[in-house]
C-alpha positions as CSV (number, residue, x, y, z in Angstrom):
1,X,13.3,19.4,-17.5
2,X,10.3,18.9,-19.5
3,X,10.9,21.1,-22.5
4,X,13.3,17.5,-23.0
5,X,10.3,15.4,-22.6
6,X,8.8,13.9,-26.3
7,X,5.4,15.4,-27.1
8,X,3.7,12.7,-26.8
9,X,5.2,11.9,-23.1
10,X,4.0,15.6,-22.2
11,X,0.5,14.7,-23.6
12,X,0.3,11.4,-21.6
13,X,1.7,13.2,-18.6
14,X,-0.7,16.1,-18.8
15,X,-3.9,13.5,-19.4
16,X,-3.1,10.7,-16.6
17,X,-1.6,13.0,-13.4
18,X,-3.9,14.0,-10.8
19,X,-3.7,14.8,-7.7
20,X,-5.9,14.1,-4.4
21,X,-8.2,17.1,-5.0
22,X,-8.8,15.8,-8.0
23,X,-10.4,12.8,-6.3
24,X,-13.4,13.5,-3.7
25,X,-13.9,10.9,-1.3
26,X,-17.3,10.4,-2.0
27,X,-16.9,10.4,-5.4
28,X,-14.6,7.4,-4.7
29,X,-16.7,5.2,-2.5
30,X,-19.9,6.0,-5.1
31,X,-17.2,4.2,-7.7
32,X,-16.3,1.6,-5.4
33,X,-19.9,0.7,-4.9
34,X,-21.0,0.7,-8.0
35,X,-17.8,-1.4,-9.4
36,X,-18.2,-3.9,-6.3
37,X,-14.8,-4.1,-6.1
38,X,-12.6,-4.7,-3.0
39,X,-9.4,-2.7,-2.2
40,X,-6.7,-4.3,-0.1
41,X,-3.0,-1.7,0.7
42,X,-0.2,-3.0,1.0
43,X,2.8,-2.0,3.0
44,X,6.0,-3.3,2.3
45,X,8.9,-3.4,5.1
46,X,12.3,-3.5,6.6
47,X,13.6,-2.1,9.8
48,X,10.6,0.6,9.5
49,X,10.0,0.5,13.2
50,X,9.9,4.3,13.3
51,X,7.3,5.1,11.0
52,X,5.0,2.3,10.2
53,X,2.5,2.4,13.3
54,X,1.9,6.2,12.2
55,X,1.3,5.1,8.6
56,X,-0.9,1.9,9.5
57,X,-3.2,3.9,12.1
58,X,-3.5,6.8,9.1
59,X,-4.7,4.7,6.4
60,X,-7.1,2.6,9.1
61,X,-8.2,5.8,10.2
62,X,-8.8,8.0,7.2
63,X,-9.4,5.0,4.7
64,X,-10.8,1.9,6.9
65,X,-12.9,3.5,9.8
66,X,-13.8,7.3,8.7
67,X,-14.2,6.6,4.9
68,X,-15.2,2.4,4.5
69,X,-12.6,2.4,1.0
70,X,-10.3,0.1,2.0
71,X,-10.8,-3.8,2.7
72,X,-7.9,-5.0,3.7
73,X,-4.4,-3.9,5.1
74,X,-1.3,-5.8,5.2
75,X,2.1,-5.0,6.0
76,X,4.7,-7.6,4.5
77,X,7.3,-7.6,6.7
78,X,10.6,-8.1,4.8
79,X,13.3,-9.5,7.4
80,X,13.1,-6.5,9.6
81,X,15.3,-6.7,12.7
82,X,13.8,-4.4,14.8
83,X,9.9,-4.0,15.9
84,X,8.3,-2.8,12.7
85,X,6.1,-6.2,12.5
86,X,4.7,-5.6,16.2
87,X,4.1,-1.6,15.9
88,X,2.5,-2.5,12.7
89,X,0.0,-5.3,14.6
90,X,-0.4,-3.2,17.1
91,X,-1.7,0.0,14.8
92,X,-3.9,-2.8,13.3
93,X,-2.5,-4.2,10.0
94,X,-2.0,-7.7,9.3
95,X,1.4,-8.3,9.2
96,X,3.0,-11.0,7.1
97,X,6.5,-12.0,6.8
98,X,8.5,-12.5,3.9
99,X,9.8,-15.9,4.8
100,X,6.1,-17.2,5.7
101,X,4.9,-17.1,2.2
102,X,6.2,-19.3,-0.5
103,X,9.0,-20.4,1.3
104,X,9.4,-23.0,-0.9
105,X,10.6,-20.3,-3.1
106,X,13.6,-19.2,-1.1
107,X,13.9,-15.5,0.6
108,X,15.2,-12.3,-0.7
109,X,15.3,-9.5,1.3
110,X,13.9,-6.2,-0.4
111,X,11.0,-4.3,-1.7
112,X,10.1,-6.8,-4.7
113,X,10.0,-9.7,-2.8
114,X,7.5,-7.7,-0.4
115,X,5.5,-6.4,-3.2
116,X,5.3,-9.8,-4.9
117,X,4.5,-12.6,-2.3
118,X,1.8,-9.8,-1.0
119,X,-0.2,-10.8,-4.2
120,X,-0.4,-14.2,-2.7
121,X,-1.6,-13.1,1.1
122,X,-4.1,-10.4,-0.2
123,X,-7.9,-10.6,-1.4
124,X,-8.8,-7.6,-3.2
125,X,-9.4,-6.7,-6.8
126,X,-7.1,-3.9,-6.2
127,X,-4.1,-3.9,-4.9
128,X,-2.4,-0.5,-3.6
129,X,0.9,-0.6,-2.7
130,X,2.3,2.5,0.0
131,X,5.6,3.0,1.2
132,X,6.3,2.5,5.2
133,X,8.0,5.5,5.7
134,X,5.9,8.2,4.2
135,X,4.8,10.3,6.5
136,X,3.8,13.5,4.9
């Protein structure tokens, strides 16, 4: 599928991929420290009751607790109907729904909406934004 690919895709490609390896943790938080800048994840939401208190507790694990990158986590709950906003709570995100910011605005369920009221409800310099139902 690549031998499609413009050369000068391939090039970009090839110079701006990594992978995690390619980024050592402490490596990381030395560039954090020195940049001074704050790092908030989001995680937007719908009916991801299944998964999202295993994602939550990994990234406050790994990336809150064990390795201090991470400033702030939020889950922007997008009209879910089951528990996904609790289990999230409960794993230790703060959880914000859709229809509680800029309501003014109206409500659309779906990921965009998630993604761009959660500029409004976060902090940080950087924003990281994580599906709820990886797992791997």
């Amino acid at each position: 599928m690549m031998e499609d690919v413009d050369a000068r895709a391939k090039d970009w490609f090839a110079s701006s991929t990594s992978a995690a390896d390619d980024w050592p943790v402490a490596q990381v938080l030395d560039a954090k420290a020195r940049s001074g800048a704050t790092i908030s994840v989001v995680i937007p939401a719908r009916n991801e009751e299944a998964t999202i208190a295993d994602v939550v507790a990994s990234i406050r694990r790994d990336l809150i607790e064990n390795h201090p990158l991470v400033n702030e986590l939020v889950v922007m709950d997008s009209l879910s109907t089951d528990q996904t906003a609790e289990r999230a709570r409960e794993a230790g995100a703060v959880v914000h729904g859709v229809g509680d910011v800029l309501p003014e605005l109206g409500v659309r369920a779906g990921k965009g909406e998630a993604l761009w009221k959660s500029l409004f409800v976060t902090s940080s310099d950087i924003v990281v934004f994580i599906d709820a139902d990886l797992t791997e």
